[in-house]
C-alpha positions in Angstrom: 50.8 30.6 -52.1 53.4 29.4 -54.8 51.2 28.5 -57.5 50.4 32.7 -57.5 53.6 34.0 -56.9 54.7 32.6 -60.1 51.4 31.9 -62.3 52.7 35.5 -64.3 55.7 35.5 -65.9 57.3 37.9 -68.4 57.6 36.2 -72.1 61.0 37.7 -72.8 62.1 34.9 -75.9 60.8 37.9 -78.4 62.7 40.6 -76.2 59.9 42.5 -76.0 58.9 41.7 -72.2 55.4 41.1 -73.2 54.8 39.4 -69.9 52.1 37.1 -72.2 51.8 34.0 -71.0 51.8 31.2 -73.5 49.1 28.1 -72.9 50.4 24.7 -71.7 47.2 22.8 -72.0 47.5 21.1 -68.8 44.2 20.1 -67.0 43.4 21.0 -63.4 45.5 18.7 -61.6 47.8 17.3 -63.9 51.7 16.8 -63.6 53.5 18.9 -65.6 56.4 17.1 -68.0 59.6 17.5 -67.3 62.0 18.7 -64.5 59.5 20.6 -61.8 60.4 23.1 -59.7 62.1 21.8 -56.9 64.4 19.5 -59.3 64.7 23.2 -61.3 66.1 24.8 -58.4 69.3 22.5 -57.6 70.3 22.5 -61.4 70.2 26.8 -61.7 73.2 26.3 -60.1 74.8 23.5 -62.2 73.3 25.3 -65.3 75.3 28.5 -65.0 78.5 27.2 -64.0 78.2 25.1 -67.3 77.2 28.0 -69.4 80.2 29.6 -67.9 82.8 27.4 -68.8 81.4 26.5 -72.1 80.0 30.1 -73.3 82.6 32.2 -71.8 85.6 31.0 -73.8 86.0 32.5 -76.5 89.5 32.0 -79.1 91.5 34.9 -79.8 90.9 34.5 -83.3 87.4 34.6 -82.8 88.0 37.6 -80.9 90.0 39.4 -83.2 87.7 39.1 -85.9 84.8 40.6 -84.3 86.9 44.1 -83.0 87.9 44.0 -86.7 84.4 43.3 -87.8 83.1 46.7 -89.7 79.4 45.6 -87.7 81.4 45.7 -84.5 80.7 48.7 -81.8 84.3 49.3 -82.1 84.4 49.5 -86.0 82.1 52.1 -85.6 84.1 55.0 -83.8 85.9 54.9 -80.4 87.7 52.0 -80.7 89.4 53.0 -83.6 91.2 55.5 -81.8 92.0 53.1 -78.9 96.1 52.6 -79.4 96.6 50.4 -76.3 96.8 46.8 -76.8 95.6 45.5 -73.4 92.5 48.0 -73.7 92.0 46.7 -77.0 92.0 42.9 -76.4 90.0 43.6 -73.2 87.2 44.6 -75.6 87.4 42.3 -78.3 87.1 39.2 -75.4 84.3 40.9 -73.8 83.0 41.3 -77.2 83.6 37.7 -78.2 81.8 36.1 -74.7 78.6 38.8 -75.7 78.0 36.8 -79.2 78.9 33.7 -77.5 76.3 34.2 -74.6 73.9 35.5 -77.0 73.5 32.1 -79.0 71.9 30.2 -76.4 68.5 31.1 -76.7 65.7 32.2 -74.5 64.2 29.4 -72.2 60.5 28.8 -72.5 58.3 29.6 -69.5 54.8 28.2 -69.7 51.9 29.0 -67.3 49.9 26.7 -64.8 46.6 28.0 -67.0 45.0 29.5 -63.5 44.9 33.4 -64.9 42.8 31.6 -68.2 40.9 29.5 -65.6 39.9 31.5 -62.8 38.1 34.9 -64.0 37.9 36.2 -60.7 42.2 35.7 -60.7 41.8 34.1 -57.5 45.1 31.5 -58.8 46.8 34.1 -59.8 49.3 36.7 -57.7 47.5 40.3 -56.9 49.3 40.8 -54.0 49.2 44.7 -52.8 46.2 46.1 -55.5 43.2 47.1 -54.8 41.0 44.1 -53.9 37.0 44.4 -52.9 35.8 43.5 -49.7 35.8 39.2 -50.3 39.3 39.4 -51.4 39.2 40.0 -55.5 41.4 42.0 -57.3 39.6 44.9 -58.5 39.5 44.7 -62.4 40.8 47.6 -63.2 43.7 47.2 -61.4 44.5 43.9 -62.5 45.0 45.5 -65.9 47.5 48.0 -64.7 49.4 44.8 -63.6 49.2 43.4 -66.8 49.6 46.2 -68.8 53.1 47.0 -67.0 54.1 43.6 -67.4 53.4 43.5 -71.2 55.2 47.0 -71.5 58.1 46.7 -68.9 57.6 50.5 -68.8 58.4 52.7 -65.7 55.7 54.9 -66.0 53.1 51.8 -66.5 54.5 50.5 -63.5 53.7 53.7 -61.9 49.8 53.4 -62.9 49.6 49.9 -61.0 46.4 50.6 -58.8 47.0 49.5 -55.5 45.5 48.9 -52.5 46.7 51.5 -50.3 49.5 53.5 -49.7 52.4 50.5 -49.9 54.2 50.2 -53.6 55.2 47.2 -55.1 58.8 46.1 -53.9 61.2 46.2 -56.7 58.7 44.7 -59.7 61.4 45.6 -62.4 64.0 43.5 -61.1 63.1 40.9 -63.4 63.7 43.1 -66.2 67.2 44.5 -65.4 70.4 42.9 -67.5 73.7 41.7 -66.1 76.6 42.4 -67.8 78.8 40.0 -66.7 77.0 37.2 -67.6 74.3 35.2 -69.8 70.4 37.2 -69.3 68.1 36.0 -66.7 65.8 35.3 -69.9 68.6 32.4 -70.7 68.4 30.6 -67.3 66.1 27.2 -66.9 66.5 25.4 -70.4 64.9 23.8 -72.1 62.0 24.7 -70.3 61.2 26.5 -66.9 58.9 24.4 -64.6 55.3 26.2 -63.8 53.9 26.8 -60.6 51.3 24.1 -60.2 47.8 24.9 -61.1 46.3 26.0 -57.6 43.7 23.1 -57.8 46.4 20.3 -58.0 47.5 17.6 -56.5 51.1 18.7 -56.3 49.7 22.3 -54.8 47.9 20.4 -52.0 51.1 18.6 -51.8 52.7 21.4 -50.9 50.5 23.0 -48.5 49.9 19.5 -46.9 54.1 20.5 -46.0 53.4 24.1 -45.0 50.8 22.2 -42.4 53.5 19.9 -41.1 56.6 22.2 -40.8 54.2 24.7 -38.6 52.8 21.6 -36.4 56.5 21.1 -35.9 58.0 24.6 -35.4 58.6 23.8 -31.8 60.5 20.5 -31.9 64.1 20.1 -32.2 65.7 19.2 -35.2 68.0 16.8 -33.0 64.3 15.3 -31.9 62.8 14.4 -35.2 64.6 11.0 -35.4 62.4 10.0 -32.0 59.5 12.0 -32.6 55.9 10.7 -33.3 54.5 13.8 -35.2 57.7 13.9 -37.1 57.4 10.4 -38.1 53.4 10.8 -39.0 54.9 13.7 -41.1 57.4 11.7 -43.3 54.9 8.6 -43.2 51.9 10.9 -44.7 54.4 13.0 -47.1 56.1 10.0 -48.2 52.7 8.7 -49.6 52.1 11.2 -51.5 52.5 10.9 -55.2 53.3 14.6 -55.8 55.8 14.9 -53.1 59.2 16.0 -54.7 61.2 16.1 -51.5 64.3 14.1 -51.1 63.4 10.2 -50.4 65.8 7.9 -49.6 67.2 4.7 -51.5 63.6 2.9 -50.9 61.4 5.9 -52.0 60.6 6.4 -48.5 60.6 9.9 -46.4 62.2 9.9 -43.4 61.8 12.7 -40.4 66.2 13.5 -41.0 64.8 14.3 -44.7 61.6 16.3 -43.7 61.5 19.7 -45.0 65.0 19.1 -46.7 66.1 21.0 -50.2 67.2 19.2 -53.4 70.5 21.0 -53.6 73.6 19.1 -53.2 74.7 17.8 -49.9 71.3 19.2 -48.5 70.5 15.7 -47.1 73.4 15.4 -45.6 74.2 15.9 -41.9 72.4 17.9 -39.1 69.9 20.9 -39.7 70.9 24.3 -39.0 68.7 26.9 -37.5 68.8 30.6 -39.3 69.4 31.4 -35.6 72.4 29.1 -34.8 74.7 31.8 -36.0 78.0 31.7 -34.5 80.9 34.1 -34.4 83.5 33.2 -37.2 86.5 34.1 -39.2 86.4 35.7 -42.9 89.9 35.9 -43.8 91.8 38.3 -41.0 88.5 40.0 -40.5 86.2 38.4 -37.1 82.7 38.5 -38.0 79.8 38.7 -35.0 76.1 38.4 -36.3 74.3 39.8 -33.1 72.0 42.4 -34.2 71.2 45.5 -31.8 67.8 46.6 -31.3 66.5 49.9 -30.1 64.7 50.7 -27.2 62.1 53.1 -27.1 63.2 56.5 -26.0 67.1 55.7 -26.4 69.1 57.7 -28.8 70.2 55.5 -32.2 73.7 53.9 -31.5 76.7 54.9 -34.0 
């Protein structure tokens, strides 16, 4: 469910990956202020091509002055003994577009209030620890979760009490840093969106679309426009104030914008199925996407 997937997040705007989650005082229910989610996702895009044009150019001066800096890396050993010119202005810009990234500050991420609300965590995501037999987290190993998120530590990490032999798939990811660009902590200004609160209105929403899209799974995109349950989709989605899908001019949802994303061009033209691959050209190089599968008792193909 969405609203547990991301109803933890890590507090990084101290550094310290506390993984605290900061109160928003929203009641059950209530709309949260500002872009949501699905508005959050089309401008991520937007956002970083902004921050790279606008961050990432740096003057030479202001360059130069930082490899000359005595608090500079460089001032402080190797690159003293670094003769070449093109090595040396290679650092100094890389140097310059660090401090440049670095003055745009954290975002803020707030939570939906469902850890705070529910004491059983039955909001919150405990997927894969250990879990008694209705389906609550154990305790225990909810605070191994925590406490690895509050730590970013690999060895708390390791501790996580889980719920059988499975491991978590890649929980650190968050916390890794990219070198080539601004930190994942710097992405979704001024603020990024929570989850909805599992008791909303926008939550039931959502699900509300889960429940159409699989009563629909076996009828043509190219059928939607004639289609009755397609039409009692858009008709009962498009009266729904939490809906955030794409509407059209008149507010209204359509079945040839059911299911649609809010990135650009996204509303535009046919849908394509994940399995309406077809052979194509990358450069010189012709690319085929059929996939082999094994057969039991046959040697693995090379």
């Amino acid at each position: 469910m969405m609203s547990q997937e991301a109803a933890i997040k890590s507090d990084d705007q101290n550094g310290d990956h506390s993984g605290v989650l900061a109160a928003d005082g929203l009641s059950v229910g209530e709309r949260p202020r500002g872009a949501n989610r699905r508005k959050f996702l089309g401008q991520v895009g937007a956002a970083a091509t902004f921050a790279a044009g606008a961050l990432a150019s740096p003057s030479v001066s202001r360059a130069e002055a930082i490899g000359d800096s005595s608090n500079s890396p460089g001032a402080l050993g190797p690159l003293a003994d670094v003769n070449n010119r093109r090595v040396r202005e290679a650092f100094e810009i890389r140097m310059a577009e660090a401090v440049e990234d670095a003055s745009l500050p954290a975002a803020t991420n707030l939570t939906n209030g469902d850890e705070a609300r529910y004491a059983d965590k039955g909001g919150t995501y405990t997927k894969g620890l250990l879990h008694d037999s209705f389906g609550r987290v154990d305790p225990k190993a909810y605070q191994t979760f925590k406490t690895a998120l509050n730590s970013g530590e690999f060895s708390d990490f390791q501790k996580i009490i889980m719920g059988g032999t499975r491991t978590l798939n890649g929980p650190q990811a968050g916390l890794a840093f990219c070198l080539v660009a601004l930190d994942n902590a710097q992405f979704g200004q001024p603020q990024v969106p929570p989850a909805p609160a599992a008791a909303s209105h926008q939550n039931a929403t959502e699900l509300l679309e889960h429940y159409w899209a699989s009563l629909l799974r076996d009828v043509a995109f190219t059928d939607y426009p004639s289609n009755y349950l397609a039409a009692l989709a858009a008709a009962e989605l498009g009266s729904q104030p939490t809906y955030l899908g794409p509407r059209n001019r008149s507010g209204q949802v359509t079945p040839d914008l059911l299911f649609r994303g809010a990135f650009p061009g996204e509303t535009l033209g046919p849908y394509l199925s994940q399995f309406f691959l077809q052979p194509t050209f990358f450069g010189s190089q012709h690319r085929l996407w059929d996939q082999l599968r094994r057969v039991a008792g046959c040697p693995e193909r090379h």
